[in-house]
C-alpha positions as CSV (number, residue, x, y, z in Angstrom):
1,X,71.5,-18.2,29.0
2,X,71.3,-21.9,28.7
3,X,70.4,-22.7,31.8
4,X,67.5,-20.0,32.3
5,X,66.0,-21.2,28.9
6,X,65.8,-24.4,30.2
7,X,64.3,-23.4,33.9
8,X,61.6,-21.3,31.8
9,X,60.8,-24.3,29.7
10,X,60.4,-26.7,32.6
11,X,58.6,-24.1,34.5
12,X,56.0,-23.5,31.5
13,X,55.8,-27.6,31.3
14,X,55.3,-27.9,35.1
15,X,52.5,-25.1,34.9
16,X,51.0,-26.5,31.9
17,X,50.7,-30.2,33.8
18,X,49.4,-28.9,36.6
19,X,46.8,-26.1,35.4
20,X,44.9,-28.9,33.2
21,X,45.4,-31.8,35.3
22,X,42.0,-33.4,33.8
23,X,43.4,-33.6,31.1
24,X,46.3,-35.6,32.4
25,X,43.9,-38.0,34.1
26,X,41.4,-38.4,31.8
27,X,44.1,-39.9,29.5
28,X,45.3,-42.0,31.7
29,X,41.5,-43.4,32.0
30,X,41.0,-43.4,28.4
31,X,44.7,-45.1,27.6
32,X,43.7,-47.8,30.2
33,X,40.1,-48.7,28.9
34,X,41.1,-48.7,25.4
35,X,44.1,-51.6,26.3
36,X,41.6,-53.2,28.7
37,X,39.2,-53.5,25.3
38,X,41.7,-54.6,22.9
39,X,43.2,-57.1,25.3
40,X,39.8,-58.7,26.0
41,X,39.1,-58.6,22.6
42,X,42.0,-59.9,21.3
43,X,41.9,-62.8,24.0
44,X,38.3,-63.7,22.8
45,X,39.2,-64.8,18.9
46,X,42.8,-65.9,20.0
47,X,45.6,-64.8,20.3
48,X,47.1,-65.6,17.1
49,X,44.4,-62.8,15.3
50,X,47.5,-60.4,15.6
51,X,51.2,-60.7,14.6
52,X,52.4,-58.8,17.9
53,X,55.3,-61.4,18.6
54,X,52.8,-63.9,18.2
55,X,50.9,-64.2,21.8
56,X,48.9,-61.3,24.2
57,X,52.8,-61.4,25.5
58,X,53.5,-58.6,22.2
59,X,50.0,-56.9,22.5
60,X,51.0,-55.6,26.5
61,X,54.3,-55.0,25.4
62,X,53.4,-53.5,21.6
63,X,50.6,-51.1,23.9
64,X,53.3,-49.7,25.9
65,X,55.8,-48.5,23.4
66,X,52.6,-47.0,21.3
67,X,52.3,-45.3,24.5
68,X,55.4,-44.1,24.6
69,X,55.5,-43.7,21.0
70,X,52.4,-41.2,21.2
71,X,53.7,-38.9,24.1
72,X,56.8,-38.7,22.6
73,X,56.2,-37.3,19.1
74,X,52.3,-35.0,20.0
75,X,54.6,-33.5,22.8
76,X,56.5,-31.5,19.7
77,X,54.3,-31.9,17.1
78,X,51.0,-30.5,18.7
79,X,53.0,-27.8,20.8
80,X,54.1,-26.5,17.1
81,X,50.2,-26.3,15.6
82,X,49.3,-25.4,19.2
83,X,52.1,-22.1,19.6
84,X,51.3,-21.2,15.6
85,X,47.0,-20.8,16.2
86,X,47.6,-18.8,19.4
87,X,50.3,-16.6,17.6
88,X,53.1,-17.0,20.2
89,X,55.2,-19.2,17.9
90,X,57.0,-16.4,16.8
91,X,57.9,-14.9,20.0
92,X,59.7,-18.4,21.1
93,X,61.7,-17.6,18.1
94,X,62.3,-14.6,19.6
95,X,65.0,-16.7,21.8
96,X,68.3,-16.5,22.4
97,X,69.3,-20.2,22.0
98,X,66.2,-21.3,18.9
99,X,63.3,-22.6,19.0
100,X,64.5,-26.5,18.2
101,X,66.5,-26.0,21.9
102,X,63.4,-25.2,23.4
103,X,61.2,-27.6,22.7
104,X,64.1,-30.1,23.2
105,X,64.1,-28.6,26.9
106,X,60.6,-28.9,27.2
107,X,60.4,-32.3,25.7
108,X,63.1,-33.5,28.6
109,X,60.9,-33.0,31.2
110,X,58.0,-34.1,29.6
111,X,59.7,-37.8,29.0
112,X,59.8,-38.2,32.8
113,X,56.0,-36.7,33.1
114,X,55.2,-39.5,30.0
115,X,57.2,-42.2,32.1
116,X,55.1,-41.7,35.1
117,X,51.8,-41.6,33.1
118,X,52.7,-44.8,31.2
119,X,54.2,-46.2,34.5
120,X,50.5,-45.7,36.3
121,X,48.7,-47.0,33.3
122,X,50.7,-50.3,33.4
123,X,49.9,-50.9,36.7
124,X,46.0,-50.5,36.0
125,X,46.7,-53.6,33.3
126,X,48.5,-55.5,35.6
127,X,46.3,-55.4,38.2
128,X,43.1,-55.6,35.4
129,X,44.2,-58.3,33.6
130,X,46.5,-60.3,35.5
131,X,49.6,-60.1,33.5
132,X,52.9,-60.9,34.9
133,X,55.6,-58.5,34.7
134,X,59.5,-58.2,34.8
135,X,59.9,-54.9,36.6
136,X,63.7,-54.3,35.9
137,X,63.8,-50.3,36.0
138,X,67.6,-50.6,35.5
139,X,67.1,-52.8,31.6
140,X,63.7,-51.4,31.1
141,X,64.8,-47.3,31.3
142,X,67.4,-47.7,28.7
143,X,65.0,-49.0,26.0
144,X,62.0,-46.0,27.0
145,X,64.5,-43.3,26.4
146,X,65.6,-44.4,23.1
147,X,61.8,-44.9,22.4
148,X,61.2,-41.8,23.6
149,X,63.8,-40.2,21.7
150,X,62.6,-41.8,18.5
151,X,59.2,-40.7,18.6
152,X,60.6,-37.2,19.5
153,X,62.7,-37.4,15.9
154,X,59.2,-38.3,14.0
155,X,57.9,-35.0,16.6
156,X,60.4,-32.9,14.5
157,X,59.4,-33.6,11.1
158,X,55.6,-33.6,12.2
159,X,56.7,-30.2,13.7
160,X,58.5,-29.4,10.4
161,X,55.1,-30.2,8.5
162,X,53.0,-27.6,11.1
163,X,55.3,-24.9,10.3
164,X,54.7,-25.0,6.7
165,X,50.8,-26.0,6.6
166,X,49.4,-25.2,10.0
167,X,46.7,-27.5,10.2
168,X,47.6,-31.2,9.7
169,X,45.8,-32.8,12.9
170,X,44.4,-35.0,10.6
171,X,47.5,-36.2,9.4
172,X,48.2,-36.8,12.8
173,X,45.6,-39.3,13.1
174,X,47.6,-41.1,10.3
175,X,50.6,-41.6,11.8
176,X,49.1,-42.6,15.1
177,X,48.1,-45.6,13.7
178,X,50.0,-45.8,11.1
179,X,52.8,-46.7,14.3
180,X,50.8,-49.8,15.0
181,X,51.6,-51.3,11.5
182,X,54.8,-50.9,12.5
183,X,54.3,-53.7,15.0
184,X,52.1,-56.5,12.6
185,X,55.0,-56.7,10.4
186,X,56.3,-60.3,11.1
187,X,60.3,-60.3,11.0
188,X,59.9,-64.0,9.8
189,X,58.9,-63.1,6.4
190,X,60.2,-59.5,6.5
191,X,63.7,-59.8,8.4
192,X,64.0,-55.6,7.5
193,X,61.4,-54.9,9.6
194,X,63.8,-54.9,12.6
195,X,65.1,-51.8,11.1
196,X,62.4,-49.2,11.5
197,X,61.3,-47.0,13.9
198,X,60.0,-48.6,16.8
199,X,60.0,-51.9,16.6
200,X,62.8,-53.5,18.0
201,X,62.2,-51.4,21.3
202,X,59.0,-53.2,21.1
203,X,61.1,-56.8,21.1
204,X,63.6,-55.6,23.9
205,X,60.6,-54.4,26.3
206,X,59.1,-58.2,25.2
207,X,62.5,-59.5,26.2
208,X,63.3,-57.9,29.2
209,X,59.5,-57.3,30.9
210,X,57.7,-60.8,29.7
211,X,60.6,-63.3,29.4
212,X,63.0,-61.3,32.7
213,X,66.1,-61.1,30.2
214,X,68.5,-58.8,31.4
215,X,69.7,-55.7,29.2
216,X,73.1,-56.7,29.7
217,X,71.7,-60.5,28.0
218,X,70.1,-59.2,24.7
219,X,71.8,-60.2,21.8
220,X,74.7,-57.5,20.9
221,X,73.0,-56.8,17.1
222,X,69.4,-56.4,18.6
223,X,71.0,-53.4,20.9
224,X,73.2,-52.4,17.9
225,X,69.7,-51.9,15.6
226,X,68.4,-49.9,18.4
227,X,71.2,-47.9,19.0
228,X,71.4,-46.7,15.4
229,X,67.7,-46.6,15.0
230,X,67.1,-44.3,17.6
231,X,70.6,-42.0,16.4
232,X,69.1,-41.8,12.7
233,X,65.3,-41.0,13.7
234,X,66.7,-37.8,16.3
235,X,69.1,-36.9,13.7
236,X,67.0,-37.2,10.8
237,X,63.9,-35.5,12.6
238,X,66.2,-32.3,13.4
239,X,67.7,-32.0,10.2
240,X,64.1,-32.3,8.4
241,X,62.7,-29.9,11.4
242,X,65.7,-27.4,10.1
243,X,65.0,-27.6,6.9
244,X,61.3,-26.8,7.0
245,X,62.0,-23.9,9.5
246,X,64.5,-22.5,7.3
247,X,61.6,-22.8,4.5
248,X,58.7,-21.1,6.4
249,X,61.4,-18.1,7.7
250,X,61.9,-17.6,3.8
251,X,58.1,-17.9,2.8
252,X,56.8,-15.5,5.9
253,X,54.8,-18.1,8.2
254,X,56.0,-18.1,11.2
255,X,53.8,-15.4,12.3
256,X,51.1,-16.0,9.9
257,X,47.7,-18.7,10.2
């Protein structure tokens, strides 16, 4: 049972990729020329006009974990509006193994179709912009997935939030850049700030991609902060997901919009 739910998840994901694949290039155009315009930018007044680690060093690196940041949580959060307008939300229910399992087999593959999207969009600002790069796949992996599995814990409760209200695109928008705040905080003057979301997988890709520090090298704490970060944003995210799913079987809306 397991195993076909995850074959017809991949399948569906596969299909999905491959019937729109505009859509898949366009953002990789649009991603590009957006970084290409904030690193110019950025380069014009200085360097110092924003606190991402202090030099264009953090903006390449802060870009890329947005990136990953983005795919990870609209993968979940926009297939729940997405699957409640079109009325088929309630037949995943309809599942054997829940809903949560399926989108968790769905998001799977999408991390790898995210990692070669975000993998072609870095070249483009390499070769655009000249930026030197520490290409270790085996330090650099490590820190994507537990990105990746971050973003997918804020995907749940953003999920959670669609089940109950249906509409909250707009909220969406919030969060999107509301993730970049997460990057200006300085941990000089805020030394907490290593402890939410995101961020230090933004200082271990800095690490490891602009400076060539091995994984195995980073300080044991930093990796620790991660490590727990990334278990309390999936575990958090499911349990709030639950919680809000358990509240719109109650209240009738799976089915309704």
């Amino acid at each position: 049972m397991w195993l076909i739910a995850l074959k017809a998840s991949w399948r569906q994901t596969f299909t999905l990729q491959i019937r729109y694949l505009f859509n898949f290039l366009s953002a990789i155009i649009t991603m590009s020329l957006v970084f290409l315009l904030m690193f110019y930018g950025v380069r014009a007044v200085g360097a110092g006009a924003l606190d991402l680690g202090g030099t264009l060093d953090g903006l390449f690196t802060g870009y890329i974990v947005w990136m990953i940041v983005l795919n990870g949580y609209q993968d979940l959060a926009f297939n729940v509006a997405t699957e409640a307008q079109t009325g088929t939300l309630e037949q995943l229910y309809l599942s054997p193994v829940g809903y949560k399992w399926l989108a968790f087999f769905s998001g799977s593959l999408n991390a790898l179709i995210s990692l070669a999207m975000i993998s072609v969009i870095t070249a483009i600002m390499v070769l655009t912009t000249g930026q030197e790069l520490h290409l270790d796949i085996l330090s650099i992996l490590p820190v994507y997935i537990g990105v990746y599995i971050q973003a997918y814990g804020l995907g749940f409760v953003l999920g959670g939030l669609a089940l109950m209200f249906k509409r909250i695109q707009s909220f969406f928008q919030v969060v999107t850049f509301g993730v970049i705040g997460l990057f200006m905080i300085p941990w000089s003057k805020y030394p907490w700030a290593k402890y939410l979301p995101f961020t230090m997988g933004q200082h271990l890709l800095q690490e490891i991609m602009m400076k060539g520090m091995k994984l195995t090298k980073v300080q044991g704490g930093h990796l620790a902060v991660f490590a727990v970060v990334t278990v309390a944003c999936f575990v958090v995210g499911w349990g709030l997901f639950a919680l809000a799913e358990k509240k719109a079987k109650s209240m009738g809306l799976l089915g309704q919009y």
